[in-house]
C-alpha positions, 0 to 999 in steps of 0.5 A: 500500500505505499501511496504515490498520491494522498490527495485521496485523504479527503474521502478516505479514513486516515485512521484505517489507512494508517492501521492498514499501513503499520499493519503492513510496514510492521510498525505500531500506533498509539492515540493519545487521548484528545485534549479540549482546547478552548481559543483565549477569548473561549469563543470556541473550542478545539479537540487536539489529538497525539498519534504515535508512531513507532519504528525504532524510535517514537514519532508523534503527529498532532492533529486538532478539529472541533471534535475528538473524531476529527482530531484523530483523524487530523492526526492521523493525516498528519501522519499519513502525510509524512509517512508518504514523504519518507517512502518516497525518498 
């Protein structure tokens, strides 16, 4: 499953794909639980979320969004993302 093109992001499940990917490339994943961040004015809110990845060393990636959901899968984007550039190189 190395990608060549993640652009896809938008309609898929980075939190599968990514499962699907350490499954695959022998790595492990680990989600921090979410953290609820309100703005400084507390105007709005904001979940941030922490995946780990890892390989022989630790790797985290954080995502943030309106909800614990989203920001896991920001996070896991995030991921995805910098994954795809260390494959290709």
């Amino acid at each position: 499953m190395l990608m060549q093109d993640i652009s896809y992001l938008q309609s898929a499940d980075p939190n599968k794909m990514l499962r699907e990917l350490a499954e695959e490339q022998k790595f492990k994943i680990e989600y921090l639980d979410p953290t609820l961040i309100s703005s400084s004015s507390g105007s709005s809110q904001e979940y941030h979320s922490i995946v780990a990845l890892s390989f022989d060393t630790m790797i985290l990636f954080m995502g943030k969004g309106t909800s614990k959901s989203q920001s896991k899968k920001c996070a896991s984007e995030c991921a995805l993302q910098c994954l795809n550039a260390m494959l290709q190189s």
